[in-house]
C-alpha positions as CSV (number, residue, x, y, z in Angstrom):
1,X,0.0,0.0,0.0
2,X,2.7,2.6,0.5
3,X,4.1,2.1,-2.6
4,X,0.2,2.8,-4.2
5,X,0.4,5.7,-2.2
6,X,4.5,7.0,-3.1
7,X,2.8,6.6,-6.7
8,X,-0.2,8.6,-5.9
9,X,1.9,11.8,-4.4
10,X,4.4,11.3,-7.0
11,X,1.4,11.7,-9.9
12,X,-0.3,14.4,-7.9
13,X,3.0,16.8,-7.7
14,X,3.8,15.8,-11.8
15,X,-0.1,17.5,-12.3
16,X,0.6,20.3,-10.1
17,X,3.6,21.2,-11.6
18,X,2.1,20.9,-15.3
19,X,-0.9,23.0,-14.1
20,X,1.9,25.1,-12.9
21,X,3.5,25.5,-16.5
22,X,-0.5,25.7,-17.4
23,X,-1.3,28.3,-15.6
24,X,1.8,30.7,-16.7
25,X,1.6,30.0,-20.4
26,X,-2.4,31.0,-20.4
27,X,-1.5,34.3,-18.6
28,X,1.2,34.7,-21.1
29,X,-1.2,34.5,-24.1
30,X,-3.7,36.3,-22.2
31,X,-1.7,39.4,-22.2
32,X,-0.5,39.3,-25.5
33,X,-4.5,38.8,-26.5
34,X,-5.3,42.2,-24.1
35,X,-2.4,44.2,-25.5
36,X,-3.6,43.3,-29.2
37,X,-6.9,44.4,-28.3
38,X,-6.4,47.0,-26.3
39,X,-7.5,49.6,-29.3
40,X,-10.6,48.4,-30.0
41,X,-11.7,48.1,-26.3
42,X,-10.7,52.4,-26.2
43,X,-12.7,52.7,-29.5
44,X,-15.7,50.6,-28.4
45,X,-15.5,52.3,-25.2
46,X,-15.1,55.9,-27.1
47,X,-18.7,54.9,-29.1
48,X,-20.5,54.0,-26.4
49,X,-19.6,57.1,-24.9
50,X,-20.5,59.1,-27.3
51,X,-23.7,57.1,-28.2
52,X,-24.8,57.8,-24.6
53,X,-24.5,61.7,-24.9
54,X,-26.5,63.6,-27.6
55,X,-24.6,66.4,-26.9
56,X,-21.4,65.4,-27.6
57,X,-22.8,63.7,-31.1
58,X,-23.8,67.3,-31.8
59,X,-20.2,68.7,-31.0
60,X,-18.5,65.9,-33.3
61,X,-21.0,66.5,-36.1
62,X,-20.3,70.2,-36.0
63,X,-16.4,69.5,-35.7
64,X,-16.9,67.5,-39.1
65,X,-18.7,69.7,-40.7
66,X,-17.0,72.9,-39.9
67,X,-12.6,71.3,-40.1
68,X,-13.8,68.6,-42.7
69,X,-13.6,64.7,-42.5
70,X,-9.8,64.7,-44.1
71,X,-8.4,66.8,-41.3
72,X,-10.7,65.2,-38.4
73,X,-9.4,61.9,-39.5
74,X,-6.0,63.1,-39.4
75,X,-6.2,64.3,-36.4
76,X,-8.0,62.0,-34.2
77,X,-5.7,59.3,-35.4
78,X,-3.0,60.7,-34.4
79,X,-4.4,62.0,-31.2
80,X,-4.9,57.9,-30.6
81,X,-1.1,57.3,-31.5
82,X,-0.6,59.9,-28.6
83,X,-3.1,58.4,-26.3
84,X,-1.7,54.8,-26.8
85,X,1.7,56.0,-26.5
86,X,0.8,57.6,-22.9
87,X,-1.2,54.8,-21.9
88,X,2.0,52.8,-22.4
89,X,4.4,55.2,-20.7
90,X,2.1,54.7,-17.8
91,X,2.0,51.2,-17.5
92,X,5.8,51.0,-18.1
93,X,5.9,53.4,-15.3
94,X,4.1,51.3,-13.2
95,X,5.8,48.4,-13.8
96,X,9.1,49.7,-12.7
97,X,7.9,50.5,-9.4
């Protein structure tokens, strides 16, 4: 019986260990998948935002009509460069405390 029971511990520690190994490589993957997607969350996030205020759907409308769509474009990508460039500063930031 203790060797049925050696064998048992032995087989137990080899799953926790892979589960281990598991459990790291998922939260690896899992931040690669969050970083990749980390644009469309701000962007869905930005719409609903703006889908929940009229009044801010009149201020965009007017900004488009009054710059143009060329030069609105322009700008708010690269006002989302700028945004995901501080968002990363941050977070770097962060870490290195």
């Amino acid at each position: 019986m203790n060797a049925r029971l050696r064998e048992i511990v032995r087989r137990r520690r080899l799953l926790v260990a892979l589960a281990t190994e598991q459990r790291v490589e998922i939260a690896l993957q899992a931040g690669e998948v969050r970083q990749s997607l980390a644009f469309a969350d701000l962007a869905w996030r930005g719409y609903r935002r703006l889908k929940s205020n009229p009044v801010m759907i009149a201020v965009v409308a007017v900004g488009l009509f009054a710059i143009g769509p060329g030069r609105v474009l322009r700008t708010g990508y690269r006002g989302g460069l700028t945004l995901l460039g501080l968002l990363r500063m941050i977070k770097l930031f962060r870490a290195l405390r």
